[in-house]
Backbone as CSV, one residue per row, in Angstrom:
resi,resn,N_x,N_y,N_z,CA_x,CA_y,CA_z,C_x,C_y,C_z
1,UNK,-17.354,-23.081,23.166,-17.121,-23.508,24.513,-15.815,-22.907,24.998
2,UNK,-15.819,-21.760,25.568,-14.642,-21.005,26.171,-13.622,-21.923,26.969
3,UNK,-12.567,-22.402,27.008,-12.023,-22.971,28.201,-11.710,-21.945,29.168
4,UNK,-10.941,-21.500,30.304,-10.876,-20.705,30.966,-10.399,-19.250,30.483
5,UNK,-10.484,-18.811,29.245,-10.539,-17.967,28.727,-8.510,-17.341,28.570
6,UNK,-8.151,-18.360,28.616,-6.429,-18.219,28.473,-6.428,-19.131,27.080
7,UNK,-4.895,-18.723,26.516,-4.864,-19.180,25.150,-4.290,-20.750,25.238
8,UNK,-4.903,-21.851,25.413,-4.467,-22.839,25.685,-4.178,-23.844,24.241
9,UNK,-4.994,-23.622,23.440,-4.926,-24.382,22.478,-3.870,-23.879,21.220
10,UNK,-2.289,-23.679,21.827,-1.433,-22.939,20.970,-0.651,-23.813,20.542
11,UNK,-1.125,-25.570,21.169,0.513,-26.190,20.966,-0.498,-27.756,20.096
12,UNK,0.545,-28.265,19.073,-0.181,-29.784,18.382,-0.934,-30.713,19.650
13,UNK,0.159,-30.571,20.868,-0.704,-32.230,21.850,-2.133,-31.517,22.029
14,UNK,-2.266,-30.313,22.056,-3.869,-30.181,22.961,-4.486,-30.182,21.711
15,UNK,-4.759,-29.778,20.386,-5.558,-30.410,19.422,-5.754,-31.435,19.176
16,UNK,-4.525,-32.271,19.713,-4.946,-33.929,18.980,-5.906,-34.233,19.930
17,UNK,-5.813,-33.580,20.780,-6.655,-33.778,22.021,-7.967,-33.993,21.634
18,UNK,-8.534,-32.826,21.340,-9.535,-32.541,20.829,-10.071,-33.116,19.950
19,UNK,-9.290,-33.439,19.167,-9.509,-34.180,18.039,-10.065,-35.668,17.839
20,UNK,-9.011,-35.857,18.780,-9.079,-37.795,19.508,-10.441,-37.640,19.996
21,UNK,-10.838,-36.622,21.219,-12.132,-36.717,21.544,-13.535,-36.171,20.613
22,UNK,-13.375,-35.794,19.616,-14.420,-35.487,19.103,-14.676,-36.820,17.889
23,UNK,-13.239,-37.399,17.288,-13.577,-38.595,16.725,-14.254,-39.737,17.566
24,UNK,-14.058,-39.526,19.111,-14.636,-41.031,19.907,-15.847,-40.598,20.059
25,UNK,-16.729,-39.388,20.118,-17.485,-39.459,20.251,-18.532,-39.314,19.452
26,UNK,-17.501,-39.296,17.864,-18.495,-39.740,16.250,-18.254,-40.814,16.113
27,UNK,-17.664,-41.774,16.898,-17.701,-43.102,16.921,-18.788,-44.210,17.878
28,UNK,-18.583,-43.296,19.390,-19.284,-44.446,20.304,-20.182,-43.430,20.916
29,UNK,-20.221,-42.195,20.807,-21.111,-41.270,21.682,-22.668,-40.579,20.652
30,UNK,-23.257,-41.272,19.752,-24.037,-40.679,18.657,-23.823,-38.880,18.470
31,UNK,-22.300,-38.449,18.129,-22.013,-37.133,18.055,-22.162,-37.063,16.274
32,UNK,-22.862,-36.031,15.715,-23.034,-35.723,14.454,-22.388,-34.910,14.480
33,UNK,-21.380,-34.276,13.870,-20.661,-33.411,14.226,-20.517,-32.474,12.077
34,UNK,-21.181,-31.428,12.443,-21.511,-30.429,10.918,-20.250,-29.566,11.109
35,UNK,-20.147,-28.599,12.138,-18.999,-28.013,11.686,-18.100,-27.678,13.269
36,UNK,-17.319,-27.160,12.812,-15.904,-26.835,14.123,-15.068,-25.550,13.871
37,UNK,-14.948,-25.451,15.143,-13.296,-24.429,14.588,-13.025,-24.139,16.392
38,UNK,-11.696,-24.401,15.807,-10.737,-24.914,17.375,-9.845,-23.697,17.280
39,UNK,-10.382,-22.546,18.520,-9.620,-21.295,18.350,-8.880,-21.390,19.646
40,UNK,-7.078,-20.105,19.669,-6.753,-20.635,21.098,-7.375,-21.050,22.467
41,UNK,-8.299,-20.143,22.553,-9.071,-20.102,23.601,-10.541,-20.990,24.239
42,UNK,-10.765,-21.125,22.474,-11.877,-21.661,22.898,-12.495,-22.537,21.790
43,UNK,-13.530,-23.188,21.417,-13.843,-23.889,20.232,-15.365,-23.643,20.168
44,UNK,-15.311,-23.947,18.805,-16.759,-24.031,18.379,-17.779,-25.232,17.970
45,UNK,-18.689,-25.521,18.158,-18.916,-26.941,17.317,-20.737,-26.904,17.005
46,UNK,-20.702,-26.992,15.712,-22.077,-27.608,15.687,-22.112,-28.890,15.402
47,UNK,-23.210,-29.421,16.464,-23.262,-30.975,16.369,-24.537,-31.238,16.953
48,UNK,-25.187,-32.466,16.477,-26.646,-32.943,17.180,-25.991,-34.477,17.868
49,UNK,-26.524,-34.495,18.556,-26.547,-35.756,19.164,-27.808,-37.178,18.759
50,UNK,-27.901,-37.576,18.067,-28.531,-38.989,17.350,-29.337,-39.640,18.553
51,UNK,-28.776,-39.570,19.410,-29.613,-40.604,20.375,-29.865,-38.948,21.230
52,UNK,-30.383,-38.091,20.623,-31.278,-37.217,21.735,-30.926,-36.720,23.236
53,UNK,-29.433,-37.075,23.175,-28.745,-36.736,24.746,-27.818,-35.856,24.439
54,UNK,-28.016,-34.329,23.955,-26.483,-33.078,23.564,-26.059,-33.057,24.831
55,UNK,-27.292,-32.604,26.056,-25.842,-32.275,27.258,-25.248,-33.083,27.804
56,UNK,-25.656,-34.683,27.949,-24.586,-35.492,28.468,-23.376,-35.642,27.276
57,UNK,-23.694,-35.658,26.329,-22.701,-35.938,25.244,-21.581,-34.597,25.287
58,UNK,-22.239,-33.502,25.313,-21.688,-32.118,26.045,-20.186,-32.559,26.971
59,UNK,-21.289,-33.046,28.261,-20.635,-33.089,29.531,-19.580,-33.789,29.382
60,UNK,-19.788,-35.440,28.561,-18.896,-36.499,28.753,-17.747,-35.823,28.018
61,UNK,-17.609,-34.936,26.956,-16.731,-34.492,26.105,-16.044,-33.435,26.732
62,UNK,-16.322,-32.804,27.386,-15.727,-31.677,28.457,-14.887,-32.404,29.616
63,UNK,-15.536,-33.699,30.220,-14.669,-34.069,30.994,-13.860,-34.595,30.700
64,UNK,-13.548,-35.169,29.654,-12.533,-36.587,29.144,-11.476,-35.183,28.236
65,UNK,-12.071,-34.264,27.469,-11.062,-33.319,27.184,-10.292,-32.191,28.166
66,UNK,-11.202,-31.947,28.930,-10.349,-31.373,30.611,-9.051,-32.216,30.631
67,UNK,-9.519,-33.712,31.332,-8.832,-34.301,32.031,-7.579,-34.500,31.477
68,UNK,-7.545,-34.995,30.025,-6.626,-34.867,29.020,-5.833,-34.112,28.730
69,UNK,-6.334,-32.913,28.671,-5.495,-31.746,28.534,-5.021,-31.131,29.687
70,UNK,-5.217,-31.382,30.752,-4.825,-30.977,32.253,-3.467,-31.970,32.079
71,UNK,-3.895,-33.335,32.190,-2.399,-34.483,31.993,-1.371,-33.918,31.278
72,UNK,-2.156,-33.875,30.243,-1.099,-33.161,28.704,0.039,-31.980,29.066
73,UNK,-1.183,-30.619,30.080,-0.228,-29.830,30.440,0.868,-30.159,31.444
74,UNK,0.182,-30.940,32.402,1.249,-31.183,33.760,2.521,-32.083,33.440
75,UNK,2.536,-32.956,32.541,3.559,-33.766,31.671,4.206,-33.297,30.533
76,UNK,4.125,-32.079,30.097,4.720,-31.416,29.092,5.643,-30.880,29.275
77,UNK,6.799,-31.512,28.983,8.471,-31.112,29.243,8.828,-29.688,28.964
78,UNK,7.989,-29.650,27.767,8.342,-28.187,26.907,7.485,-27.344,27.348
79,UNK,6.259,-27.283,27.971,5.187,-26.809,27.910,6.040,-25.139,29.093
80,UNK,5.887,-24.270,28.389,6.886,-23.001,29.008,5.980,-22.539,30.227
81,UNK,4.164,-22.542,30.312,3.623,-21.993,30.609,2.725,-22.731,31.909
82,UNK,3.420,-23.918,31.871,2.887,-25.216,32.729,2.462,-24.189,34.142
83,UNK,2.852,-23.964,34.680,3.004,-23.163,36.184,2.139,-22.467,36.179
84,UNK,2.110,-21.353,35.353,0.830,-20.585,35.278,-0.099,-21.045,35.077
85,UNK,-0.517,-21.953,33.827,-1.924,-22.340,33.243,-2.224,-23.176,34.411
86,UNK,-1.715,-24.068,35.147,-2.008,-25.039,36.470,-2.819,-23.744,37.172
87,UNK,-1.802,-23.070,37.628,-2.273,-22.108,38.509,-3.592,-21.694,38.806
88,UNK,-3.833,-20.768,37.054,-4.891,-20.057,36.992,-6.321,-21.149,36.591
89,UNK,-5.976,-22.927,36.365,-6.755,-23.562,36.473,-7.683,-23.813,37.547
90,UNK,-6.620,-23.772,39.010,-6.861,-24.106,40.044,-7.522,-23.065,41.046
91,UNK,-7.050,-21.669,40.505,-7.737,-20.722,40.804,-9.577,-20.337,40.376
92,UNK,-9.623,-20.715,39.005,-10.599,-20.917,38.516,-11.434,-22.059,39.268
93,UNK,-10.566,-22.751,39.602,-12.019,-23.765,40.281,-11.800,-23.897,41.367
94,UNK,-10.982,-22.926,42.112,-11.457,-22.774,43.954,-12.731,-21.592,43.956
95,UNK,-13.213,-20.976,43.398,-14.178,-20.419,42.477,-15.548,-20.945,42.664
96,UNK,-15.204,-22.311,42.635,-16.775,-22.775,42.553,-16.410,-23.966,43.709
97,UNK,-17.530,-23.929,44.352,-17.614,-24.999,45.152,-17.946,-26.728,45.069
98,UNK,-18.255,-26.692,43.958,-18.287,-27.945,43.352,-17.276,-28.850,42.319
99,UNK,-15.961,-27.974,42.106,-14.338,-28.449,41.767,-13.347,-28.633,42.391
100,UNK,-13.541,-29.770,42.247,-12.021,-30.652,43.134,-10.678,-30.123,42.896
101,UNK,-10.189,-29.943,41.894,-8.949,-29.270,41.808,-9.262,-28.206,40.669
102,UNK,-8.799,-28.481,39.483,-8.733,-27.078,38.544,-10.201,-27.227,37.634
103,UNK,-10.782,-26.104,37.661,-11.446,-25.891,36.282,-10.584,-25.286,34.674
104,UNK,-11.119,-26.311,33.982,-10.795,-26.311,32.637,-11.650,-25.108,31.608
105,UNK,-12.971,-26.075,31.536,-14.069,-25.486,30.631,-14.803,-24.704,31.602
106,UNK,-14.895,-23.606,30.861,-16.005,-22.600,31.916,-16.953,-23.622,31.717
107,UNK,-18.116,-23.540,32.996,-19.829,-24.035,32.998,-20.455,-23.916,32.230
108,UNK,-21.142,-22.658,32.329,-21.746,-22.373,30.479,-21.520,-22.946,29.086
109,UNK,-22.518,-23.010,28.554,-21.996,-23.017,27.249,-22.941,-22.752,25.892
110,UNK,-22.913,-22.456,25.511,-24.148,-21.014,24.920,-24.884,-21.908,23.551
111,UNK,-25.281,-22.603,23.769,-25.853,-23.549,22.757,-27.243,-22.516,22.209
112,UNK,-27.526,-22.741,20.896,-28.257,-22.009,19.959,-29.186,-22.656,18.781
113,UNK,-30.279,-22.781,19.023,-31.127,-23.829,18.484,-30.966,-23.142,17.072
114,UNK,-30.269,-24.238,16.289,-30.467,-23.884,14.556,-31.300,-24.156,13.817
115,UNK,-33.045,-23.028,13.982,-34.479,-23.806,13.357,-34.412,-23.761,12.202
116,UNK,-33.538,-23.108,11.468,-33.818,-22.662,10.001,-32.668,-22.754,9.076
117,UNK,-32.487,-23.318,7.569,-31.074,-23.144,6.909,-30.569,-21.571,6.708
118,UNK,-30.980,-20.454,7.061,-30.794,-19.122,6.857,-29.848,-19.035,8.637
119,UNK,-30.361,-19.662,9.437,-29.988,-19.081,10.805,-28.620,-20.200,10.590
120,UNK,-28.402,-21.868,10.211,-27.720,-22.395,10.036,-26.094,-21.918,9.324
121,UNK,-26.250,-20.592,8.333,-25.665,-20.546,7.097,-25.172,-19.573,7.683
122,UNK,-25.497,-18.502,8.743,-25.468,-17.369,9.545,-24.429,-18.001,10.638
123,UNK,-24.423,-18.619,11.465,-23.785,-19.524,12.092,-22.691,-19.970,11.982
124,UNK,-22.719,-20.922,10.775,-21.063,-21.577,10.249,-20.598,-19.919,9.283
125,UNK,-20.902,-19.284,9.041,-20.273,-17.757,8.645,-19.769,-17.506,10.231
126,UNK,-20.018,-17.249,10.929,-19.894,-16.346,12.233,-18.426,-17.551,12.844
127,UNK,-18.671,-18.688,12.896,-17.701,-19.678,13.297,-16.905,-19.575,12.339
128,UNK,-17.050,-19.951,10.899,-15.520,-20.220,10.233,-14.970,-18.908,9.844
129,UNK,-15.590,-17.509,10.096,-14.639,-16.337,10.284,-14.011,-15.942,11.659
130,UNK,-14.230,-16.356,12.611,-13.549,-16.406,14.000,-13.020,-16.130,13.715
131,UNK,-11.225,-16.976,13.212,-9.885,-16.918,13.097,-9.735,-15.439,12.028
132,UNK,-10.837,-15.597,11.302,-10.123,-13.938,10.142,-10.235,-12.685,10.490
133,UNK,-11.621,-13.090,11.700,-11.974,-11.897,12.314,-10.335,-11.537,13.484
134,UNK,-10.070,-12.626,14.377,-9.365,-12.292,15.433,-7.676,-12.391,14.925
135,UNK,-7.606,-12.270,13.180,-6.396,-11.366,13.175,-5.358,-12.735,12.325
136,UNK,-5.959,-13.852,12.703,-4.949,-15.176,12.656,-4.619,-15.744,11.016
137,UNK,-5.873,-15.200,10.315,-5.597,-15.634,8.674,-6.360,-14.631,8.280
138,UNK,-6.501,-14.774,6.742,-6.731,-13.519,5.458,-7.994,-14.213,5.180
139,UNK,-7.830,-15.546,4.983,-9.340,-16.564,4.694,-9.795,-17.344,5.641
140,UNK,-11.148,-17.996,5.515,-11.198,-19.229,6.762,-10.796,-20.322,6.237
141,UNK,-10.674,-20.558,4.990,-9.522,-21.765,4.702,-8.716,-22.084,5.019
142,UNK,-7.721,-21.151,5.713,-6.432,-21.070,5.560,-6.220,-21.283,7.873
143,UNK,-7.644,-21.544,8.189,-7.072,-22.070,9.336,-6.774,-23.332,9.749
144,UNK,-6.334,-23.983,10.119,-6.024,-25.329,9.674,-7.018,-26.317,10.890
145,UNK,-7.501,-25.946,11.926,-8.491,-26.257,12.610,-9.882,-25.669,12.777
146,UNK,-10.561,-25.656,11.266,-11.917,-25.185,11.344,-12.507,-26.127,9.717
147,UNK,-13.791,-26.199,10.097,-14.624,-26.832,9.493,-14.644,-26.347,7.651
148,UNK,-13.840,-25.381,7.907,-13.934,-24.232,6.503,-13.455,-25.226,5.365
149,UNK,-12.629,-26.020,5.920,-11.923,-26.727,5.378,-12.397,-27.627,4.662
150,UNK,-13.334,-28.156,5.699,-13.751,-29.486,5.423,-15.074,-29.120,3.648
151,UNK,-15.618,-27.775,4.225,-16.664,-27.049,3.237,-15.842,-27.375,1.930
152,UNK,-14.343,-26.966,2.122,-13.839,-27.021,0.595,-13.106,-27.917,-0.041
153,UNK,-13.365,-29.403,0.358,-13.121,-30.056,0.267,-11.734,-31.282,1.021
154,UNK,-11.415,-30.704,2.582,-10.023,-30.510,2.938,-10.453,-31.368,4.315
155,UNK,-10.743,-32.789,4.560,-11.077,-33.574,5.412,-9.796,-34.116,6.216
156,UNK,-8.953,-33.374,6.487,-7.635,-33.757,6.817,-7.449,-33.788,7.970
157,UNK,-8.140,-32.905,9.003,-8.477,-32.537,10.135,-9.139,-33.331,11.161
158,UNK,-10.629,-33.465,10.672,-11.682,-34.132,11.634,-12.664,-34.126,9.640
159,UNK,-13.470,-35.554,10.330,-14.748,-35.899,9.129,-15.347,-34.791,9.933
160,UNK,-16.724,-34.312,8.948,-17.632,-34.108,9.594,-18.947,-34.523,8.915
161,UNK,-19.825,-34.188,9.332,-21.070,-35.042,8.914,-21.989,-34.170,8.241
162,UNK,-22.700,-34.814,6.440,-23.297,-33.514,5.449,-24.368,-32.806,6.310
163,UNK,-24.609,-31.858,6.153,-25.624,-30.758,6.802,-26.848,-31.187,5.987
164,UNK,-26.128,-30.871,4.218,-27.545,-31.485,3.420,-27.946,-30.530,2.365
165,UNK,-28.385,-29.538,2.702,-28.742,-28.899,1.755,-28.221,-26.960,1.422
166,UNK,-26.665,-27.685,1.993,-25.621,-26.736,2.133,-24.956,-26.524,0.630
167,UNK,-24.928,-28.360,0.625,-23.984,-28.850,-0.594,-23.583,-27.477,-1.821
């Protein structure tokens, strides 16, 4: 899920962000959540939704992490880049005629039906090398916001939920 394609996710408050919202919604939103990886720009997630609703569960998680992280930026004492990222938020969503002030998360979001454990295994490869591919670590272990972790035993991050026959 691209956010506006700027590197936003460089600082601890906007992960906890993320974080906070992806635990509420393995709590109260039926989010199954298999794997992740939270890159500057953008994140990844495989997850099913239990009660059979991904795009509202989608939606509700996009808005409550927007809104959050919009607060986060505009209240961030330190935040060096506040001015711009507002900016090019607000630019982004005079853009579309249906955003009130800034867009966060681009619209899209490229969801990919996983029919098979071969296309599954293909998948969390392609996600937990992101970060090794785009330069940031040597392993996918070694990113400290991706599911790679969780594969090797390293739940420190976010739970996530067994796939099954990954083990």
């Amino acid at each position: 899920m691209p956010a506006c394609q700027w590197l936003v996710f460089t600082r601890q408050v906007y992960f906890t962000i993320l974080i906070e919202s992806i635990d509420y919604c393995r709590e109260f939103k039926a989010m199954e959540l298999y794997a992740y990886c939270f890159m500057p720009s953008h994140i990844h997630l495989i997850f099913r939704s239990a009660d059979e609703k991904p795009m509202e569960l989608l939606r509700d998680f996009k808005r409550h992490t927007a809104k959050n992280i919009l607060f986060a930026i505009e209240n961030n004492p330190v935040e060096s880049r506040k001015e711009w990222m507002l900016w090019m938020f607000k630019r982004a969503g005079n853009k579309k005629g249906n955003i009130a002030t800034y867009q966060f998360w681009q619209h899209h979001n490229n969801p990919i039906e996983l029919w098979s454990p071969d296309v599954i295994k293909q998948k969390l490869d392609y996600i937990h090398k992101n970060p090794v591919l785009s330069g940031f670590v040597t392993e996918p272990t070694h990113w400290k916001y991706s599911s790679a972790r969780n594969f090797a035993g390293d739940n420190t991050v976010l739970e996530i939920d067994d796939i099954g026959f990954l083990g």
